[in-house]
N, CA and C atoms as an extended XYZ file, in Angstrom:
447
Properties=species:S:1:pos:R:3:atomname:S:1:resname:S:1:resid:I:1 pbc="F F F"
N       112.258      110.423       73.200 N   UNK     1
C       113.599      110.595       73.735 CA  UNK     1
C       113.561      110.254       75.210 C   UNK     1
N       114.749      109.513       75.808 N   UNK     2
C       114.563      108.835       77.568 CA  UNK     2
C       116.210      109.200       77.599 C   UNK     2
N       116.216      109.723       78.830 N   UNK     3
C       117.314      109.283       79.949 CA  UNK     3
C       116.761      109.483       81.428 C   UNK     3
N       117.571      108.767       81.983 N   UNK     4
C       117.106      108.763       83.455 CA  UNK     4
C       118.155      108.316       84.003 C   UNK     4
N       118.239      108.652       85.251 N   UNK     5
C       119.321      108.514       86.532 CA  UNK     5
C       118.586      107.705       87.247 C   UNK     5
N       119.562      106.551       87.948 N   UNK     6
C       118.890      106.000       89.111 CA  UNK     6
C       119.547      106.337       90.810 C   UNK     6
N       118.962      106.202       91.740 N   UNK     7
C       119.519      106.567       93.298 CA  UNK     7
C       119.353      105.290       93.557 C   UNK     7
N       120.150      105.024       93.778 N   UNK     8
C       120.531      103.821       95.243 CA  UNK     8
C       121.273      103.918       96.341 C   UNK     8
N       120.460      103.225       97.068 N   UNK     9
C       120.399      103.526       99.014 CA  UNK     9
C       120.566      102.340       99.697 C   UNK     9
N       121.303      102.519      100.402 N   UNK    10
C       121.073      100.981      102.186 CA  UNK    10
C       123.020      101.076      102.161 C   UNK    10
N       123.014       99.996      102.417 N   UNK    11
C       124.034       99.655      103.356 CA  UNK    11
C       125.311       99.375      102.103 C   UNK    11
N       126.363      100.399      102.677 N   UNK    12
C       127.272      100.664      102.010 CA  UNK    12
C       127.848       99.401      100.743 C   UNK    12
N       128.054       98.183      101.158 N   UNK    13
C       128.588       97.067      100.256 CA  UNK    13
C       127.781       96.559       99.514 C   UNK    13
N       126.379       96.523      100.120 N   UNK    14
C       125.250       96.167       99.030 CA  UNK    14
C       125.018       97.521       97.702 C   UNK    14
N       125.309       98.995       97.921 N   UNK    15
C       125.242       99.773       97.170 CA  UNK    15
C       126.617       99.832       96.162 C   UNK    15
N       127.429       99.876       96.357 N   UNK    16
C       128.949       99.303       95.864 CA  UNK    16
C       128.748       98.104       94.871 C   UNK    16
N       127.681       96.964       95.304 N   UNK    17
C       128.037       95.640       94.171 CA  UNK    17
C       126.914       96.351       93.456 C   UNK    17
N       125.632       96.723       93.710 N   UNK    18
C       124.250       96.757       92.947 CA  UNK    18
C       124.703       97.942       92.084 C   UNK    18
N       125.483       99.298       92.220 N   UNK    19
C       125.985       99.686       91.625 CA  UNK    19
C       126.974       99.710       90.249 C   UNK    19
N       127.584       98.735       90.659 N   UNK    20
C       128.515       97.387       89.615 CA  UNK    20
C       127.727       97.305       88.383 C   UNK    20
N       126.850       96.392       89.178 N   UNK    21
C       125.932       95.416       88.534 CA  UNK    21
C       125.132       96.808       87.576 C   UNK    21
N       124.914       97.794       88.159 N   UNK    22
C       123.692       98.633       87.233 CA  UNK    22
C       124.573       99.383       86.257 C   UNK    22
N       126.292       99.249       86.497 N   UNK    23
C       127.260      100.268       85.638 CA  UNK    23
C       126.509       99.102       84.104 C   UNK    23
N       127.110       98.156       84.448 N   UNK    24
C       126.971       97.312       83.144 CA  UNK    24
C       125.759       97.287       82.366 C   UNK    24
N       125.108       96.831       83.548 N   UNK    25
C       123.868       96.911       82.134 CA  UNK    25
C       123.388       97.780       81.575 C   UNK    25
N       123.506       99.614       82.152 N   UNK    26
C       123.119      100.665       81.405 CA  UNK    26
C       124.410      100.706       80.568 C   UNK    26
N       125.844      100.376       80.608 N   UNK    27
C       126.422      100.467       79.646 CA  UNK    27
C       126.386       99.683       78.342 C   UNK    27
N       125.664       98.269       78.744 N   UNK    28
C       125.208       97.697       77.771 CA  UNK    28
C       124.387       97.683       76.914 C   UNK    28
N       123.131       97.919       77.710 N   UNK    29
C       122.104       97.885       77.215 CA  UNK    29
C       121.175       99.169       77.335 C   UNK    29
N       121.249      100.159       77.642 N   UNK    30
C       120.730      101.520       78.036 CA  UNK    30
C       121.075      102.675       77.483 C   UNK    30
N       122.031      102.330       77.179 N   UNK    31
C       122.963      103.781       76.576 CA  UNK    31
C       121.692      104.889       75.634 C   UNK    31
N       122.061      106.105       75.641 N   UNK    32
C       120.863      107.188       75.496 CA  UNK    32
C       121.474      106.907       73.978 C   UNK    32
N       120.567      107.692       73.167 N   UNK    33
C       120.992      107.531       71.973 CA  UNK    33
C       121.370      109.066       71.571 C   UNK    33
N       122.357      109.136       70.532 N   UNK    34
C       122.534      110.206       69.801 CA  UNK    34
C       122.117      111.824       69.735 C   UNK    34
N       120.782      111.344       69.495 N   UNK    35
C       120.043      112.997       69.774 CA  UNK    35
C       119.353      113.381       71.141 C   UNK    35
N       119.169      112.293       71.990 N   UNK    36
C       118.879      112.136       73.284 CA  UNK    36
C       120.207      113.339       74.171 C   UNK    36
N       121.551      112.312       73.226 N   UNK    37
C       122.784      113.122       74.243 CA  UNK    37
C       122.455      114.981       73.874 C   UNK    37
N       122.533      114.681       73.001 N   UNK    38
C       122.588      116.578       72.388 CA  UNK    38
C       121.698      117.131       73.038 C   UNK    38
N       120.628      116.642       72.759 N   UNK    39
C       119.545      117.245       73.544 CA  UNK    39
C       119.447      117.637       74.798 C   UNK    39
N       120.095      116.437       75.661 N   UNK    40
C       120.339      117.017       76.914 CA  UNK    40
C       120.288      118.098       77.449 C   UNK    40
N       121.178      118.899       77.244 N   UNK    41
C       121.354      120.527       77.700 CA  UNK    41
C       120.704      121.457       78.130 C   UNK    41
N       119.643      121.192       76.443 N   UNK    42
C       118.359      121.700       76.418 CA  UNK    42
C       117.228      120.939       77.439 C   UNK    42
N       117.412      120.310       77.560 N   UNK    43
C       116.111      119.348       78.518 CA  UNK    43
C       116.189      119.670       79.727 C   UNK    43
N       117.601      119.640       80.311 N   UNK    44
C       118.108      120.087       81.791 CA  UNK    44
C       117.616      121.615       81.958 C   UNK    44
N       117.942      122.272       80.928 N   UNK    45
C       117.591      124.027       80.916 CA  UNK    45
C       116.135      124.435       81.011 C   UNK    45
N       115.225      123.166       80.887 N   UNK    46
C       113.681      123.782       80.654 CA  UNK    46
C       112.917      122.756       82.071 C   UNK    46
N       113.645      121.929       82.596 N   UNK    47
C       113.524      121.309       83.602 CA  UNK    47
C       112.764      121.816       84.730 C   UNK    47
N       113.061      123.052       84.929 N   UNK    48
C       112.456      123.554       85.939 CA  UNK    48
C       110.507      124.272       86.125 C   UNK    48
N       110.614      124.309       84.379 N   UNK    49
C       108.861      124.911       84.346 CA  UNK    49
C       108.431      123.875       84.058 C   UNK    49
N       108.758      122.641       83.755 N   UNK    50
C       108.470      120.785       83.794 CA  UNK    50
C       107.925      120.795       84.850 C   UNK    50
N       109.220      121.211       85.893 N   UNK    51
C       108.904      120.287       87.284 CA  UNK    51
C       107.727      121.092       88.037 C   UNK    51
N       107.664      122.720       87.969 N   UNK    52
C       106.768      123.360       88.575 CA  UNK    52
C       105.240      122.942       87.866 C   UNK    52
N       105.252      122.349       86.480 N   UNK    53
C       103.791      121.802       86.239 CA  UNK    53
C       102.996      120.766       86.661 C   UNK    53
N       104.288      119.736       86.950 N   UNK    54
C       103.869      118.789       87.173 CA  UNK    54
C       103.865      118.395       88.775 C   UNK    54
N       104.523      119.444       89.781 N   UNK    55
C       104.280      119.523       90.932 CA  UNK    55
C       102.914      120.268       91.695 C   UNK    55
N       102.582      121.068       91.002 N   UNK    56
C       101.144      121.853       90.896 CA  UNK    56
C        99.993      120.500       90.508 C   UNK    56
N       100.426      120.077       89.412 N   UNK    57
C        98.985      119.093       88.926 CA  UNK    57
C        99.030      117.832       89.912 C   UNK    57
N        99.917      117.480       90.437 N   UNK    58
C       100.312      116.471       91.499 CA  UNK    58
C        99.689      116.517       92.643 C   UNK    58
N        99.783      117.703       92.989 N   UNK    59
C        99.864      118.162       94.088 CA  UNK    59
C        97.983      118.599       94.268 C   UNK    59
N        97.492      119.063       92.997 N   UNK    60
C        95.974      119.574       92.460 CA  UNK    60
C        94.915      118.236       92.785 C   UNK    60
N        95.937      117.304       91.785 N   UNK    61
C        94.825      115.810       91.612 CA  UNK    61
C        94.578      115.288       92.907 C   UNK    61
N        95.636      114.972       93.642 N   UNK    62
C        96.012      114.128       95.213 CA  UNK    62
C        94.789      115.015       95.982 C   UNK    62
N        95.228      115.876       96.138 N   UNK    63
C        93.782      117.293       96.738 CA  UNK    63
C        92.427      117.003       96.212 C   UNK    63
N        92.556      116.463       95.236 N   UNK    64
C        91.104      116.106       95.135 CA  UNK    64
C        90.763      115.092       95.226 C   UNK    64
N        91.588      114.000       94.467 N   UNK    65
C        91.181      112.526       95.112 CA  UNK    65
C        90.661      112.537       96.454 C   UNK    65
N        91.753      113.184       97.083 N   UNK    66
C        91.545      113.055       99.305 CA  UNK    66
C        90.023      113.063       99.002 C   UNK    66
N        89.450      114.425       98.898 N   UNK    67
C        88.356      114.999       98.972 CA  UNK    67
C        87.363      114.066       98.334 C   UNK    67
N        87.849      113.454       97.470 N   UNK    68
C        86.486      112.999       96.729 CA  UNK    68
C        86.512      111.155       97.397 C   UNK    68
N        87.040      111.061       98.041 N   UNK    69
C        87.089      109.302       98.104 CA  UNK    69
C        86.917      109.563       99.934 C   UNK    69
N        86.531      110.999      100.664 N   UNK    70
C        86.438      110.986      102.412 CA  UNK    70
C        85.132      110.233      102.718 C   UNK    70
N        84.270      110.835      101.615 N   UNK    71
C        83.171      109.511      101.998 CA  UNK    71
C        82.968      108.023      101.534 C   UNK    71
N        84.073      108.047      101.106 N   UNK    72
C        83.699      106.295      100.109 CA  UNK    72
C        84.214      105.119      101.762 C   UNK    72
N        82.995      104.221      101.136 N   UNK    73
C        83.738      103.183      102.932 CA  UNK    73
C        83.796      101.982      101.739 C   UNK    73
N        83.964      102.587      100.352 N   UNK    74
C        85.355      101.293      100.245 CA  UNK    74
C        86.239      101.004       99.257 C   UNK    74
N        86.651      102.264       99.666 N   UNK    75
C        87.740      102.767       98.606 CA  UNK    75
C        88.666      103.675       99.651 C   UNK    75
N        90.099      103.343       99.732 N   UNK    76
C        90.908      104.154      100.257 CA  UNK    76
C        92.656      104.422       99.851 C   UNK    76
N        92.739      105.203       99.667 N   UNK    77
C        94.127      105.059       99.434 CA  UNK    77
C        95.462      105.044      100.011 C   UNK    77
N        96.456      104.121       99.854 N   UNK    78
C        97.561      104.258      100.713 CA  UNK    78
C        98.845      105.446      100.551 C   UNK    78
N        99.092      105.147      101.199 N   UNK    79
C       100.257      106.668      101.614 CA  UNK    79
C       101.410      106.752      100.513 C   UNK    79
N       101.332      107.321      100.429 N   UNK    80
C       102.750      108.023       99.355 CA  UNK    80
C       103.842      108.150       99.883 C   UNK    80
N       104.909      107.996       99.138 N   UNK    81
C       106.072      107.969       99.719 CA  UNK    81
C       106.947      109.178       98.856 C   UNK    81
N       106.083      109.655       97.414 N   UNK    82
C       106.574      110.445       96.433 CA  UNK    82
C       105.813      109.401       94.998 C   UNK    82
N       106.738      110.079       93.571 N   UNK    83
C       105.914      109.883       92.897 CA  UNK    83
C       105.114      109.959       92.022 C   UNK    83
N       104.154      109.717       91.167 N   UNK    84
C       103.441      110.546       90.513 CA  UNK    84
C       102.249      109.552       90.343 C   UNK    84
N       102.178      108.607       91.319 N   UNK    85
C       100.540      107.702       91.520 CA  UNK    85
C       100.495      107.877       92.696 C   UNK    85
N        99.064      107.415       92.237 N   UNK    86
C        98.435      107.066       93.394 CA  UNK    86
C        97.480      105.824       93.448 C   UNK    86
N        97.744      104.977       94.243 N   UNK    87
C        97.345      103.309       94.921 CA  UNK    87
C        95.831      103.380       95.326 C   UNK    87
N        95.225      103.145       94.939 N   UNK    88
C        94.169      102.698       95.940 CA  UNK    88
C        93.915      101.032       96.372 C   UNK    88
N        93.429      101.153       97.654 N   UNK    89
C        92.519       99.971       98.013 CA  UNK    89
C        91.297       99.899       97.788 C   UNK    89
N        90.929       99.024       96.669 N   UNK    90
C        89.756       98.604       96.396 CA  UNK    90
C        89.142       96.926       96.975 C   UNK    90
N        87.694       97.124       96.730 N   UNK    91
C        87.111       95.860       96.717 CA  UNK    91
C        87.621       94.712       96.351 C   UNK    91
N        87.925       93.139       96.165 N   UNK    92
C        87.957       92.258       95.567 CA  UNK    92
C        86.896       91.942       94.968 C   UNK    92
N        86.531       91.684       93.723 N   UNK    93
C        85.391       91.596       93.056 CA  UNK    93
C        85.662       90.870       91.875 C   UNK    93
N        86.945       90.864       91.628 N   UNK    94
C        87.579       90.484       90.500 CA  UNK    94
C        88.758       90.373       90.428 C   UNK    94
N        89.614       89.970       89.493 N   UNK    95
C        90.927       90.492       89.281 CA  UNK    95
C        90.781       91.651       89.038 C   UNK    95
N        92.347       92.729       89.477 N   UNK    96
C        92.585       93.943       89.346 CA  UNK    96
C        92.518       94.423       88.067 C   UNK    96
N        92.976       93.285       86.716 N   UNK    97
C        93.046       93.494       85.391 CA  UNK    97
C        91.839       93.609       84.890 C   UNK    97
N        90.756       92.526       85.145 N   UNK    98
C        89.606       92.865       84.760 CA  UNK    98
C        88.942       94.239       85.266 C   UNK    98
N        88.846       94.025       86.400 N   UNK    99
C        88.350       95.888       87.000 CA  UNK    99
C        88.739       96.761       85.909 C   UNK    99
N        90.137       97.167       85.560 N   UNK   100
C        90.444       98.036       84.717 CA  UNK   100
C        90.291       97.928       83.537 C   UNK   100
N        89.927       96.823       83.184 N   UNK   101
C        89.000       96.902       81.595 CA  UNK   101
C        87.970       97.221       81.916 C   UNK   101
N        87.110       96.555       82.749 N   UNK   102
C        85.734       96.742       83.071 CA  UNK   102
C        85.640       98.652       83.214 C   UNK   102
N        86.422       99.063       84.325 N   UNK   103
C        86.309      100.805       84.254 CA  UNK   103
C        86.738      101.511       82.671 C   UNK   103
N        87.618      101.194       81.931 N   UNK   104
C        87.790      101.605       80.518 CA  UNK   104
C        86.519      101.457       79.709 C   UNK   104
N        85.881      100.252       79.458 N   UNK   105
C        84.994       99.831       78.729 CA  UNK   105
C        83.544      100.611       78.941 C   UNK   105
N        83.318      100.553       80.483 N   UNK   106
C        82.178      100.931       80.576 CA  UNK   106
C        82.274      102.825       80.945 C   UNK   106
N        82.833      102.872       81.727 N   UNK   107
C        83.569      104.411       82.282 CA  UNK   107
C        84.244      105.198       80.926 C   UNK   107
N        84.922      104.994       80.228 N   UNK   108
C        86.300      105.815       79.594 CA  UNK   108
C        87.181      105.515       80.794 C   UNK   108
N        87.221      105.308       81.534 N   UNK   109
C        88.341      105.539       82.982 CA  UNK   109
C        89.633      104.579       82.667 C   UNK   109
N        91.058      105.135       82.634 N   UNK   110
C        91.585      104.478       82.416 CA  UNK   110
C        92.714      104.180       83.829 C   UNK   110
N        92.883      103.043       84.376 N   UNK   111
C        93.871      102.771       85.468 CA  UNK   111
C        94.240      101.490       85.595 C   UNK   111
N        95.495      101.687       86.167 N   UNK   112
C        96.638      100.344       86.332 CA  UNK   112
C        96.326       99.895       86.954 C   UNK   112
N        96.267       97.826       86.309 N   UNK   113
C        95.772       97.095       87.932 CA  UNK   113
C        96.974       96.803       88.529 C   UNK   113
N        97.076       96.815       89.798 N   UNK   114
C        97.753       96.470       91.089 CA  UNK   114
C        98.917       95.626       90.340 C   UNK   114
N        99.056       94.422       89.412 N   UNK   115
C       100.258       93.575       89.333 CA  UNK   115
C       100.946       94.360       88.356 C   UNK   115
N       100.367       95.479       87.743 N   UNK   116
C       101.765       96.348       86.862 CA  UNK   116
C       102.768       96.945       88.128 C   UNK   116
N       102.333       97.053       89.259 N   UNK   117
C       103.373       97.424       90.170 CA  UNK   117
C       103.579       96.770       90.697 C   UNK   117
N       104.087       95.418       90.865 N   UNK   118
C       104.102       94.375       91.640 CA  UNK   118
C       103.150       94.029       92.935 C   UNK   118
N       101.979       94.491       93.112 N   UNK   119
C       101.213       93.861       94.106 CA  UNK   119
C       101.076       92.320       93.649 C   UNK   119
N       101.330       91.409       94.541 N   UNK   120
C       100.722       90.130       94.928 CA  UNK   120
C        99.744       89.586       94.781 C   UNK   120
N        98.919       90.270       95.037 N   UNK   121
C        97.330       90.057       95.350 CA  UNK   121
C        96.419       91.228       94.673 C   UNK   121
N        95.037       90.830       93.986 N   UNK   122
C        94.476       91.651       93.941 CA  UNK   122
C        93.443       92.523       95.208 C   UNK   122
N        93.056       93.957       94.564 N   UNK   123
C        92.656       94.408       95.351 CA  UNK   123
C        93.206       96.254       95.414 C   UNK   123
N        93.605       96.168       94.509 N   UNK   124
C        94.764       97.535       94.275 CA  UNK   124
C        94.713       97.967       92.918 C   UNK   124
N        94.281       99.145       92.509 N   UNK   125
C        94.435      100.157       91.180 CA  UNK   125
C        95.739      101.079       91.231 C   UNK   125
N        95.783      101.638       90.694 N   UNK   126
C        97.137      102.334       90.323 CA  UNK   126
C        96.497      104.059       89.977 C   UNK   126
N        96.623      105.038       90.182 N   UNK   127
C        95.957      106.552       89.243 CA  UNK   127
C        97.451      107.089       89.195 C   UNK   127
N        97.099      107.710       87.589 N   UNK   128
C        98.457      108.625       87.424 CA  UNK   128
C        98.048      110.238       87.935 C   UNK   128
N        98.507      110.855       88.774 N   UNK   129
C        98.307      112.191       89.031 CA  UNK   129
C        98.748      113.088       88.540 C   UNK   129
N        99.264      112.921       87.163 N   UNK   130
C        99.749      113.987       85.795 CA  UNK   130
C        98.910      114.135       85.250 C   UNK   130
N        97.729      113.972       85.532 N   UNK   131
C        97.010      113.653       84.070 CA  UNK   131
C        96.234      115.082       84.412 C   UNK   131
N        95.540      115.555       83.338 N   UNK   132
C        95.237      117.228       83.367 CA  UNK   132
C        94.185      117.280       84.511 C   UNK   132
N        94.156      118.735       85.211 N   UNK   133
C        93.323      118.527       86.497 CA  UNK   133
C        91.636      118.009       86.153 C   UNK   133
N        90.796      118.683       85.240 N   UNK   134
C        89.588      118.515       85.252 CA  UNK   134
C        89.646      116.963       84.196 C   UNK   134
N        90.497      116.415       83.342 N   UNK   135
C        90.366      115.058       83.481 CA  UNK   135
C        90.393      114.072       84.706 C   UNK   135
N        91.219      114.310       85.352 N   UNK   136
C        91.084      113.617       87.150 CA  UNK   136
C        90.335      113.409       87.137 C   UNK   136
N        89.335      114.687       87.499 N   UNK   137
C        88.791      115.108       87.945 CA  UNK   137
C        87.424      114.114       87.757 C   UNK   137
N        87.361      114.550       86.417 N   UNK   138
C        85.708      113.702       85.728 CA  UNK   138
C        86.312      111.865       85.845 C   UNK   138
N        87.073      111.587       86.068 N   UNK   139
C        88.162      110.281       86.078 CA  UNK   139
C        87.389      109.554       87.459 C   UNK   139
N        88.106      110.409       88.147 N   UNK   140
C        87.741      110.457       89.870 CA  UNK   140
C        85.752      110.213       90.198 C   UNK   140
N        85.050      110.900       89.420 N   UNK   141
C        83.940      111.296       89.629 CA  UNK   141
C        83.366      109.510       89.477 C   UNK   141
N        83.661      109.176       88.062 N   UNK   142
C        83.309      107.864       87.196 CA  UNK   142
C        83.890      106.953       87.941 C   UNK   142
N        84.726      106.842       88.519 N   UNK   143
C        85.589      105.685       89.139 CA  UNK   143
C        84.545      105.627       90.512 C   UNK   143
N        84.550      106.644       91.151 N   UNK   144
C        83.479      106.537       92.483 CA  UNK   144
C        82.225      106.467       91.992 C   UNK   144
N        81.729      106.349       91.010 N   UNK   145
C        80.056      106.189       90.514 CA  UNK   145
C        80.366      104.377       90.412 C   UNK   145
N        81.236      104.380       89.482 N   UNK   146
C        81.259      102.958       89.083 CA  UNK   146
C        80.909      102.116       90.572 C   UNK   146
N        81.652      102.189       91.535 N   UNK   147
C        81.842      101.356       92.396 CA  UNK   147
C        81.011      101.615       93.777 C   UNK   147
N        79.759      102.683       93.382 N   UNK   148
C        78.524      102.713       94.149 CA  UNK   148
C        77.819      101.818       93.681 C   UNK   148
N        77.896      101.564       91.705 N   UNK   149
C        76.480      101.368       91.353 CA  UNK   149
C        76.519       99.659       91.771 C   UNK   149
């Protein structure tokens, strides 16, 4: 089941047409379905021990990443703006896609290369910080082994 709201921001006439433009196509093509709508109510009503879990484990993983990547000289991550990843800067060694097979295959480690979020260039992983704390955790551990050895 999906719904989602979008925010849009900047300068008054550009938010007015892009607005337009986003009425239509969620009316076209987006529309929630049936039991999605009903459901609603209920989803909004439990929203809040959602958000306190997933602000705790967010908030848990990021705390440890910091900690676990202060000694790496070459691995760092960029700043957050909000969210629920987290970016790193990695090595070039490869494409970003291969890296993340290469960490799945050999690790279990699973992470997004850099062009699922539109980076340009490789050189960039992706970590989801939902993911349960002591999975990170052992995640985090394997990802910084990998890229000593």
């Amino acid at each position: 089941m999906k719904i989602a709201w979008t925010a849009v921001s900047g300068p008054k006439a550009l938010v007015q047409s892009a607005v337009e433009r986003l009425e239509i196509i969620a009316d076209t093509y987006l529309s929630p379905s049936t039991p999605v709508q009903l459901a609603s109510p209920k989803f909004l009503a439990l929203r809040h021990g959602l958000q306190a879990q997933l602000q705790h484990r967010i908030s848990a993983n990021l705390s440890l990443l910091d900690s676990a990547m202060r000694e790496s000289k070459l691995l760092s991550r960029l700043n957050r703006e909000g969210g629920w990843y987290a970016i790193l800067r990695i090595p070039v060694t490869q494409t970003d896609e291969a890296l993340a097979i290469a960490l799945l295959q050999h690790c279990s480690v699973l992470v997004h290369p850099g062009h699922f979020f539109n980076f340009s260039q490789d050189g960039f992983i992706v970590l989801s910080l939902i993911t349960l704390e002591d999975q990170f955790r052992e995640g985090v551990r394997r990802l910084l082994e990998f890229f000593i050895v």
